[in-house]
VEXVEX-147780 format. One record per residue (C-alpha): y negated, x negated, z; residue number from 0. Coordinates in pm, whole numbers, plus 50000, padded with zeros to 5 digits. Layout:
// VEXVEX-147780
@v->Y | u->X | w->Z | pos->NUM $
...
END
This chain:
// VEXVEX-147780
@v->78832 | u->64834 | w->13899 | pos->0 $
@v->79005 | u->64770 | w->13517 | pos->1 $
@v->79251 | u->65061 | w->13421 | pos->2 $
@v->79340 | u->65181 | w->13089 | pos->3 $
@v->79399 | u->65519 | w->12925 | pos->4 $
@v->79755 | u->65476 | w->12985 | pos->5 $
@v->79724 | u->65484 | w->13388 | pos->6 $
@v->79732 | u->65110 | w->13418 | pos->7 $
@v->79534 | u->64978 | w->13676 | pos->8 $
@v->79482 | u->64590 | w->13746 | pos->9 $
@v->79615 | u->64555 | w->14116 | pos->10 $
@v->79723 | u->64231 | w->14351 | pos->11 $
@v->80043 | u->64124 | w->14302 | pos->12 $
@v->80080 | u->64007 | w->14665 | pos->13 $
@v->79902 | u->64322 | w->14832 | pos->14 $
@v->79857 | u->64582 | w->14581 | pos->15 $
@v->79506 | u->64664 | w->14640 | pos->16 $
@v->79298 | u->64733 | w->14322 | pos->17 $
@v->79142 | u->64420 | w->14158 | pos->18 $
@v->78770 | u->64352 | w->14120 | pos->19 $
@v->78584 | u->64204 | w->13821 | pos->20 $
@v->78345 | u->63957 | w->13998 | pos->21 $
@v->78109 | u->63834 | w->13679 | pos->22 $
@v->78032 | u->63565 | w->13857 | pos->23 $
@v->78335 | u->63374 | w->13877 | pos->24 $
@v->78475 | u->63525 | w->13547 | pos->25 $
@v->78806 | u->63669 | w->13770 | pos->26 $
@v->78963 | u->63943 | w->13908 | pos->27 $
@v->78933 | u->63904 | w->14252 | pos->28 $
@v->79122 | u->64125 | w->14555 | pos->29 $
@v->78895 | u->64186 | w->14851 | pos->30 $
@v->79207 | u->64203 | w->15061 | pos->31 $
@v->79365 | u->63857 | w->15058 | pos->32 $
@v->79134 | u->63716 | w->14794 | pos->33 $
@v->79387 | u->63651 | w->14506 | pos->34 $
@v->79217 | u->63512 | w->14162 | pos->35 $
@v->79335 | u->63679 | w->13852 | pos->36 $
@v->79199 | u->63621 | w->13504 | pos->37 $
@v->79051 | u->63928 | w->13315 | pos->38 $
@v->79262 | u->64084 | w->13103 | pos->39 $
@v->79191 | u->64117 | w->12770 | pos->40 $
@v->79458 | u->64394 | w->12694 | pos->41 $
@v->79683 | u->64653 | w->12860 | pos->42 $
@v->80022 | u->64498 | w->12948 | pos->43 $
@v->80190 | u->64834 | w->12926 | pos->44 $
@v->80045 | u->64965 | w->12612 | pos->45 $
@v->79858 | u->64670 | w->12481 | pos->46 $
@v->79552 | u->64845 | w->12432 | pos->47 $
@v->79234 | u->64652 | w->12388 | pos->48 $
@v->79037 | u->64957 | w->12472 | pos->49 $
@v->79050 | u->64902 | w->12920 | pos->50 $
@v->78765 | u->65057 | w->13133 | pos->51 $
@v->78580 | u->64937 | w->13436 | pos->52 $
@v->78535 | u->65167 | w->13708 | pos->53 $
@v->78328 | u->65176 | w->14036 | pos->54 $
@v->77952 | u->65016 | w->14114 | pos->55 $
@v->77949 | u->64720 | w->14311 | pos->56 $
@v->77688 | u->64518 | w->14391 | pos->57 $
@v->77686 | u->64296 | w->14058 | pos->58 $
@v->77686 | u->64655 | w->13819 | pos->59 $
@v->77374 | u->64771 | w->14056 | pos->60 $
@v->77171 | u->64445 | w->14006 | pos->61 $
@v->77238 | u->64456 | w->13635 | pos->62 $
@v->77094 | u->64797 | w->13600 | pos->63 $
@v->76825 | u->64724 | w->13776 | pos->64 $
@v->76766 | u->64440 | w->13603 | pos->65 $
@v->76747 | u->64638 | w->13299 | pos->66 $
@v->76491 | u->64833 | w->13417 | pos->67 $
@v->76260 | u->64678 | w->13642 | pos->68 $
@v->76244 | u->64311 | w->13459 | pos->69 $
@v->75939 | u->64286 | w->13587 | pos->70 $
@v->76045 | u->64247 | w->13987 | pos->71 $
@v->76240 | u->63955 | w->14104 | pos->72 $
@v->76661 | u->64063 | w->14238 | pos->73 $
@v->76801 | u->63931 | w->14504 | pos->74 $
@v->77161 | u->64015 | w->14551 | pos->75 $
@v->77347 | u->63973 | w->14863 | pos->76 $
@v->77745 | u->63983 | w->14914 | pos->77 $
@v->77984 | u->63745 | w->14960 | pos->78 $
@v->77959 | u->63545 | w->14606 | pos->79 $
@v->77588 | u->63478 | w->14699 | pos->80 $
@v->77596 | u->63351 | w->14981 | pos->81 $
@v->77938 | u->63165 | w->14981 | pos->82 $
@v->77689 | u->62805 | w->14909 | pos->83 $
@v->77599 | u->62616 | w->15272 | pos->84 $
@v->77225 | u->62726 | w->15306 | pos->85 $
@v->77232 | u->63002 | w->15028 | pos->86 $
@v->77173 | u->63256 | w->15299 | pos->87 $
@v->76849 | u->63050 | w->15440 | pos->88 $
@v->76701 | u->63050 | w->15101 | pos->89 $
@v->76769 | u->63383 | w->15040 | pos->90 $
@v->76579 | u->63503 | w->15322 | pos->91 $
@v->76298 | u->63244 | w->15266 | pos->92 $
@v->76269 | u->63379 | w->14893 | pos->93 $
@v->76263 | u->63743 | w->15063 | pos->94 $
@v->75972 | u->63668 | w->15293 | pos->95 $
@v->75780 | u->63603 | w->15018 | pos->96 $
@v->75469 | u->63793 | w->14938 | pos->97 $
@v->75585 | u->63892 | w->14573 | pos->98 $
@v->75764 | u->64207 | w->14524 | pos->99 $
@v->76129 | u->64215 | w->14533 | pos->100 $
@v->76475 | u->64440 | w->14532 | pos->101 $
@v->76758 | u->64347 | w->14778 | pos->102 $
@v->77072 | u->64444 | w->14696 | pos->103 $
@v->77413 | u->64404 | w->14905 | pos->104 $
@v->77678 | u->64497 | w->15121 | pos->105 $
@v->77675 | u->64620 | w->15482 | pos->106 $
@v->77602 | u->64248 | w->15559 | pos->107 $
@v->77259 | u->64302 | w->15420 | pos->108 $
@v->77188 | u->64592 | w->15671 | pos->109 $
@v->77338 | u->64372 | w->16026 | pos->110 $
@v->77142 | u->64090 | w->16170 | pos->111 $
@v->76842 | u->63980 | w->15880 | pos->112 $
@v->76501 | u->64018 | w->15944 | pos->113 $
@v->76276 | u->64161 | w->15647 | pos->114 $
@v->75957 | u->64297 | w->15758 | pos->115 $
@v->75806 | u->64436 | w->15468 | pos->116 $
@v->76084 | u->64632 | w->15343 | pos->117 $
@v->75943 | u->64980 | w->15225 | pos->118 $
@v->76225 | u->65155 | w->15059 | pos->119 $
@v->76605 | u->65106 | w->15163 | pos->120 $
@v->76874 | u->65352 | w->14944 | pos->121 $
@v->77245 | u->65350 | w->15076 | pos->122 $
@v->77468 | u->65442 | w->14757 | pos->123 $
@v->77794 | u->65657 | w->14804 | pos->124 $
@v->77736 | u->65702 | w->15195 | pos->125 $
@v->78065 | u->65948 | w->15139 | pos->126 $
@v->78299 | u->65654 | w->15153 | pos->127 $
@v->78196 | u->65672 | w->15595 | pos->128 $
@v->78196 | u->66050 | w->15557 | pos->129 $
@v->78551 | u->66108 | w->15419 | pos->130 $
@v->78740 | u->65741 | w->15577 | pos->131 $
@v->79034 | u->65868 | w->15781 | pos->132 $
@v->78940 | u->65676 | w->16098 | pos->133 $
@v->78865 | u->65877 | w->16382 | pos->134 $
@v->78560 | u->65717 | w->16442 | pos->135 $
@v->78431 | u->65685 | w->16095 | pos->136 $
@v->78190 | u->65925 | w->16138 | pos->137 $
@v->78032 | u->65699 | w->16441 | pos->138 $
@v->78029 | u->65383 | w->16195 | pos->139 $
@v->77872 | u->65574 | w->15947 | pos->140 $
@v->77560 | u->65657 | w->16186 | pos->141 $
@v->77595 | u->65309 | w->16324 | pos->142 $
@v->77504 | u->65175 | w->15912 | pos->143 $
@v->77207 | u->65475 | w->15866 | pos->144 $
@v->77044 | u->65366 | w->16180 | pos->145 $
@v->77090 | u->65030 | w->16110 | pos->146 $
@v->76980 | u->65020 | w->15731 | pos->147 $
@v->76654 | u->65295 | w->15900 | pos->148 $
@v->76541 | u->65038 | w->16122 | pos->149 $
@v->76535 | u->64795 | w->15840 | pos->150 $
@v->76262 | u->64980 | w->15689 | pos->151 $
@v->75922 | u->65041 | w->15724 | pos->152 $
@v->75850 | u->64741 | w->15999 | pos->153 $
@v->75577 | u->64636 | w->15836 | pos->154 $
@v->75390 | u->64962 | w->15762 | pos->155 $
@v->75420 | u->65325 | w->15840 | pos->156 $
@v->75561 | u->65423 | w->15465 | pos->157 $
@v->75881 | u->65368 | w->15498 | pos->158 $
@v->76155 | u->65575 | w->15337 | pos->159 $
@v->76537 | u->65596 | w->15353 | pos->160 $
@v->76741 | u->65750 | w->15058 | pos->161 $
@v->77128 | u->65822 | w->15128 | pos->162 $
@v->77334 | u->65902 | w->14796 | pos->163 $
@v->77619 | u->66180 | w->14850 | pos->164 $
@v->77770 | u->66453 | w->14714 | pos->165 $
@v->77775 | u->66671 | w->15034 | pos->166 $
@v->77383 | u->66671 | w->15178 | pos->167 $
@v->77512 | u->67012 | w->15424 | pos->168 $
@v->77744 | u->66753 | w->15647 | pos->169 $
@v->77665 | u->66769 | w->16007 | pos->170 $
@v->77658 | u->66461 | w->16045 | pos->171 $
@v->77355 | u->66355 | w->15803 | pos->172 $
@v->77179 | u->66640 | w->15927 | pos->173 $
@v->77200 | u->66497 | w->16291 | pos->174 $
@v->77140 | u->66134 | w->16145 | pos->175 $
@v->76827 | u->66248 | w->15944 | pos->176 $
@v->76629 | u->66383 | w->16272 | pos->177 $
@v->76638 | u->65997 | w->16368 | pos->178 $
@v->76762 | u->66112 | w->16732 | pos->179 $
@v->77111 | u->65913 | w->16762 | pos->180 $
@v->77160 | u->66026 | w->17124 | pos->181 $
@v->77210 | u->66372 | w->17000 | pos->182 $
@v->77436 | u->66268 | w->16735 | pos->183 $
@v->77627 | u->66092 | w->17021 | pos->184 $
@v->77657 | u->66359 | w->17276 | pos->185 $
@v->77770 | u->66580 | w->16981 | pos->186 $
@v->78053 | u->66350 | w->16856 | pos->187 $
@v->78171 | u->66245 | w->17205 | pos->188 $
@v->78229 | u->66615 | w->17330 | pos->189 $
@v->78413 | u->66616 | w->16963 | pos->190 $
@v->78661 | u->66325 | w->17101 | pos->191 $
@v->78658 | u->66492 | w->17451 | pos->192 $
@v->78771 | u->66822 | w->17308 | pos->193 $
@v->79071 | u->66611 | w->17048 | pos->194 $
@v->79124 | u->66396 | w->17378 | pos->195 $
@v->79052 | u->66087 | w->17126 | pos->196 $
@v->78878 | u->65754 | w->17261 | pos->197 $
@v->78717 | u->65692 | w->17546 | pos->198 $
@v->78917 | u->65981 | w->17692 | pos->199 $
@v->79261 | u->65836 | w->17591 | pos->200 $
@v->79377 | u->65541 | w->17506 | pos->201 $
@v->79547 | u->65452 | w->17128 | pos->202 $
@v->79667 | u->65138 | w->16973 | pos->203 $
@v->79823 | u->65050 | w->16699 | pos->204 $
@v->80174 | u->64889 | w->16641 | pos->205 $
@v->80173 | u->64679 | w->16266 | pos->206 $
@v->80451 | u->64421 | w->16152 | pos->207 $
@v->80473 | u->64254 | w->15821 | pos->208 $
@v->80799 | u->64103 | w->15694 | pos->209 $
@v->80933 | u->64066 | w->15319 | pos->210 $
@v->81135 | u->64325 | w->15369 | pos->211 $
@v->81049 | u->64750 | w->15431 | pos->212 $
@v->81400 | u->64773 | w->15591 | pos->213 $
@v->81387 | u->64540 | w->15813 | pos->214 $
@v->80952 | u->64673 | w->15952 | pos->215 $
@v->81127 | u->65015 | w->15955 | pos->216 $
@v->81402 | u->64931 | w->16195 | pos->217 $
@v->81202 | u->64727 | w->16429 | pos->218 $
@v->80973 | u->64979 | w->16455 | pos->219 $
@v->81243 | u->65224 | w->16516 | pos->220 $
@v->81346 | u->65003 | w->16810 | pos->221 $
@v->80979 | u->64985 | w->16986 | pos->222 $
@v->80969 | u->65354 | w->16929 | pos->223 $
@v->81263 | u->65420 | w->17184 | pos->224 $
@v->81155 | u->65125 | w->17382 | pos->225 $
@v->80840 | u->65315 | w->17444 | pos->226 $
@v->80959 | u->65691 | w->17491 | pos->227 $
@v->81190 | u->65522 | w->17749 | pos->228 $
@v->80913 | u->65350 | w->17929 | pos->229 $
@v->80729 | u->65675 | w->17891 | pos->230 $
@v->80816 | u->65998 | w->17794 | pos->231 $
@v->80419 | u->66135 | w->17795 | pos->232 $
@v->80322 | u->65899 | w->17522 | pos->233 $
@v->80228 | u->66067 | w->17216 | pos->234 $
@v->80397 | u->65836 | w->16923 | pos->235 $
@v->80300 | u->65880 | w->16555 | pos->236 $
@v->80558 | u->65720 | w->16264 | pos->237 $
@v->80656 | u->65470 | w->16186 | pos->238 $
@v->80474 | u->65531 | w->15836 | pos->239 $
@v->80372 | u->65247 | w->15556 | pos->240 $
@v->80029 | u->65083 | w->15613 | pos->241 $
@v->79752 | u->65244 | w->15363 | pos->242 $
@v->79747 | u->64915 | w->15178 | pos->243 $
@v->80172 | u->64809 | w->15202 | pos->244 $
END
C-alpha cells in the first residue's frame, strides 16, 4: 500500500480498495477489480515526494530473501507468476528439482501442488484468519494450517511448520498445533450450535450494486418488509454498506 505523511493513501477509483505496487508490471494494481494505475511519484494532496510503502506481499518477501540467501534459487508463486500459459507447469518442474529452493506465494501455493521434499513451510501474519469478521473464519484458518502442514515433511520425517502472529495464546492455534483437526471441529461446531450459526440455521446474504447509495438503500428497504411479511421469525440484519462500497 502507498500513503503519505499527510493520510493519503493510493486507493481504486472505481472500488476504493487500497492499491498495490506490483514491481513487476511497474503499476498500482487493485486486487478487487484489477484496475492499473501508474505509481505515483508524489502526493496529490500535499505534493510530497517523501510517500511510504506499507504491507509484505509476496514480491517484498522474495526480495528479502533474496538478499539474504543469494545462494538458493526463489521461486515465487501468485498471480503475476503464473498469469503465462504453462508458467505453472514449469514452475513445478523447476520445484521438483533436486537443488535447494524457497517457495514463496499465496494460499494458491498451499491448495492442490504436489512438492514432496518440502522441509520447512512458514505462514506469515496467520492473524489476518484469526481476526476476519466471518463467522467461519476461524474454520478457514485451520482449513490453510492443515493444508500448508500436510505440505511438509512428505518426503522425510523433519518437517516443521512456523505460523507468524502476534497472539500465540489463541485457542484456536493451540487446537491446530496438536495436529488433531477433529477436535478442533467438534470444538467450533458446538461454538455455532451454542450462537445457532451454520449448519444449525440457515443465513444468506442480500447484495445489490447500482450507481447510486439511494437508490441500494431503498430497494433493500423494500425486500426487508417483503421478508418480515413472508416471515415474521426471520432474524434480518441492515441494510448496511458492503465492507468494500
Amino acid at each position: 500500500v502507498l500513503r503519505c505523511h499527510c493520510g493519503w493513501k493510493a486507493v481504486c477509483k472505481k472500488c476504493k480498495s487500497n492499491l498495490v505496487l506490483h514491481k513487476s508490471i511497474n503499476k498500482m494494481m487493485c486486487h478487487r477489480c484489477e484496475l492499473k494505475e501508474p505509481i505515483n511519484d508524489y502526493c496529490p494532496k500535499c505534493l510530497s515526494k517523501e510517500l511510504i510503502y506499507e504491507g509484505v506481499g509476496t514480491e517484498t518477501v522474495e526480495e528479502f530473501l533474496k538478499r539474504f540467501f543469494p545462494q538458493v534459487k526463489t521461486i515465487r508463486i501468485d498471480m503475476d507468476s503464473t498469469r503465462k500459459v504453462n508458467s505453472m507447469e514449469k514452475i513445478i518442474e523447476t520445484v521438483k528439482k533436486n537443488s535447494p529452493a524457497i517457495l514463496i506465494g499465496t494460499q494458491m501455493l498451499a491448495k492442490g501442488h504436489d512438492f514432496p521434499k518440502v522441509d520447512l513451510g512458514i505462514i506469515l501474519n496467520i492473524d489476518n484468519g484469526i481476526l476476519a469478521p466471518e463467522f467461519n473464519s476461524h474454520e478457514k484458518t485451520a482449513q490453510l494450517l492443515i493444508q500448508v502442514s500436510g505440505r511438509v515433511g512428505r518426503g522425510s520425517n523433519s518437517g516443521r511448520v512456523i505460523v507468524q502472529t502476534f497472539y500465540p495464546d489463541n485457542s484456536l492455534l493451540k487446537k491446530i498445533k496438536t495436529g488433531n483437526y477433529m477436535e478442533f471441529a467438534k470444538s467450533f461446531i458446538k461454538i455455532n450450535k451454542n450462537l445457532n450459526l451454520p449448519p444449525y440455521s440457515a443465513a444468506s446474504i442480500i447484495r445489490i450494486f447500482s450507481t447510486s447509495q439511494d437508490k441500494n438503500h431503498k430497494q433493500l428497504k423494500e425486500i426487508i418488509n417483503y421478508l418480515k411479511k413472508y416471515n415474521d421469525e426471520l432474524k434480518i440484519y441492515g441494510p448496511s454498506p458492503s465492507a468494500i462500497h
